[in-house]
N, C-alpha and C positions, 0 to 999 in steps of 0.2 A: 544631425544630432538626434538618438535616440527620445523616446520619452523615459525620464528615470522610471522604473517600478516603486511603487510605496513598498515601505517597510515596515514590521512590525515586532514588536517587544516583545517574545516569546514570555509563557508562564514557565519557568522552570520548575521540570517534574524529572523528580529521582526514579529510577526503576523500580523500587518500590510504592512511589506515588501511583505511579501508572498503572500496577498491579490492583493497588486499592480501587483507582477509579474506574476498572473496565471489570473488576469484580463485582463494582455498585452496581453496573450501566449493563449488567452482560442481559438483565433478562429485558431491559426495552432498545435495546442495540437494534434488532432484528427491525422493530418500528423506524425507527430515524431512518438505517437504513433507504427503505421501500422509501421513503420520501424525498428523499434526498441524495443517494446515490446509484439508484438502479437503474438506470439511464447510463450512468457512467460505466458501470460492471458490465452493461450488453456490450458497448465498444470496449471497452479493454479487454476485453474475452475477443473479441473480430480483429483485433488488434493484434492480438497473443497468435492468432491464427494457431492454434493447437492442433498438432499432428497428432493420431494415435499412434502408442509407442515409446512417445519421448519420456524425457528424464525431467520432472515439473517438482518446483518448489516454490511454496508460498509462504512469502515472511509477513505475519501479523497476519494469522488465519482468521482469526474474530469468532465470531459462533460459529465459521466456518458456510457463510452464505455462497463467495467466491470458492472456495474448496469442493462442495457438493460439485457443481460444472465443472470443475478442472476434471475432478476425477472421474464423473461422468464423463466425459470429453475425450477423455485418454485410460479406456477399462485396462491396452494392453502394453501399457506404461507406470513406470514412478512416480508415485504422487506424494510427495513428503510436506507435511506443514508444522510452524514454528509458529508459536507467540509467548507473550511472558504471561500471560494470564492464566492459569490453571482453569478461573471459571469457565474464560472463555473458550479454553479448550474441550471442558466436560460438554460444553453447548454443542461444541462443533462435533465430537464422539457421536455424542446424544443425535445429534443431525443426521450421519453418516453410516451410522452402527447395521442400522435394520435392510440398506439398499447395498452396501459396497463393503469391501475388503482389503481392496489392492492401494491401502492407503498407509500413512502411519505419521502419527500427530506428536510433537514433541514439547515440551516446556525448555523455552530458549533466549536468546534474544539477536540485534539484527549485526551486532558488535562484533560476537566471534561466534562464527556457523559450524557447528559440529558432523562437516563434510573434506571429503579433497579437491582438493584443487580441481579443477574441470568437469564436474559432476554433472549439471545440469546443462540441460538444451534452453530451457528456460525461467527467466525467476521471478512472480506474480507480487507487488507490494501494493496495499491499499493504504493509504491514511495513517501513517507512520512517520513517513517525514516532516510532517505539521506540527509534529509532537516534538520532535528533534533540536538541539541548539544545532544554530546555522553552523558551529564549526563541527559536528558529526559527519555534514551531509558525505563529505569527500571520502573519510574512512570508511563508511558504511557502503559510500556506492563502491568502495575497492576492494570490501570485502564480497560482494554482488558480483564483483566482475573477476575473483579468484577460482570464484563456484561454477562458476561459464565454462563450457568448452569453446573453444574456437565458431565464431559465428554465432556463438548464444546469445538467445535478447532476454533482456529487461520490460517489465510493463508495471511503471508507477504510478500512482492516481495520489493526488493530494487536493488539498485545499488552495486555491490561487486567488490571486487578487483578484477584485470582479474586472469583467471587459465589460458589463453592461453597467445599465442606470441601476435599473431594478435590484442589480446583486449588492449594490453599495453597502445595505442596510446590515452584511455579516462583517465590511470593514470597520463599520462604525461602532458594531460591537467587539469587535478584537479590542478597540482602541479604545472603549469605554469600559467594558466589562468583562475582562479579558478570560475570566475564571469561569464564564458563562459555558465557557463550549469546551470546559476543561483540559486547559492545554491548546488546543489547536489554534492556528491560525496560519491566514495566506502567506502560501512561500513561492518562491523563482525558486524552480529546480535546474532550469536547463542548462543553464552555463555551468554547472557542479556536473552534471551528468557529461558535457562536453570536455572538461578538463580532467575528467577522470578516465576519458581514453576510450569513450563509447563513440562507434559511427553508427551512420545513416538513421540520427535523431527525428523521432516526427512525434508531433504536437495535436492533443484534441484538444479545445475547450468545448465544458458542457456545463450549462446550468439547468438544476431540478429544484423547481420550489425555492426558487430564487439563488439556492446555492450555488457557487462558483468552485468547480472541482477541472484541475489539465492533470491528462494523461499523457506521459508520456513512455513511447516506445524507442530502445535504442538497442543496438548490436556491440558485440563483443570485436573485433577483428580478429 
């Protein structure tokens, strides 16, 4: 018998909540970040195994930290990014403008993607599904796997429960003070990503600065 995974009580946040908070958060975003998830962006990037050429979408650009190396990454490739943040899209412009071109940044969301059907080789999400009520996760990952060609992956990063001692101390605050980290909190993605018709699922855990973040990578058939 498995060990259950803990659960937890999401903040529900409208899309316009979301808007408001990552408009607040957009000019010390880039800080947290470096502390806390940079660690996890080198392997989701090694992960992503980025080919130059391909057809690359990232949903929930942010100031566009992950965006800059996509598209460095892939100069003779599509690089298209989406978030519902205006701010944080001007961050990621602003990021982008002076070094690159072959790029193009959109005000969106991860609901219904303003592409066709098989578009992408492959599709980048960071920290978006922590934010998510657990009944999204399946539409959203089926909207992810309509934008796939044949054989395209996925590379998600969120917030997980801790596997260590030391990371406890962000369960303890989802569950005391849940407004703290505005919105987010620890999710099980896998078994969502598995019943939405992804193969050859693989799993990183990583903890930075105590924080508990899995990436996962899965393929389209």
């Amino acid at each position: 018998m498995g060990v259950e995974k803990p659960r937890f009580t999401p903040v529900t946040l409208s899309k316009d909540d979301v808007r408001r908070t990552y408009a607040r958060l957009s000019n010390i975003y880039d800080f947290w970040s470096f502390l806390t998830e940079s660690k996890t962006v080198n392997k989701a990037l090694q992960l992503a195994n980025i080919k130059n050429g391909e057809s690359i979408l990232e949903v929930a650009v942010g100031t566009g930290l992950v965006f800059e190396r996509i598209v460095s990454m892939n100069e003779n490739g599509r690089n298209e990014g989406i978030d519902l943040s205006p701010e944080m899209l001007a961050r990621a412009g602003k990021r982008l403008k002076k070094r690159f071109s072959n790029y193009a940044l959109k005000v969106g969301d991860a609901y219904s993607l303003p592409y066709p059907d098989g578009t992408f080789d492959l599709i980048i999400n960071s920290y978006m599904f922590d934010l998510l009520p657990e009944k999204d996760f399946s539409p959203v990952l089926l909207e992810f796997k309509r934008l796939l060609k044949p054989g395209g992956r996925i590379v998600i990063t969120s917030m997980t429960p801790a596997r260590r001692w030391y990371s406890r101390i962000w369960d303890w605050l989802v569950r005391k003070a849940p407004n703290i980290l505005e919105g987010c909190r620890p999710i099980s993605l896998e078994e969502d990503v598995k019943q939405s018709g992804f193969k050859n699922i693989r799993e990183e855990y990583i903890s930075q600065f105590t924080f508990p973040s899995l990436i996962l990578y899965a393929e389209k058939p």
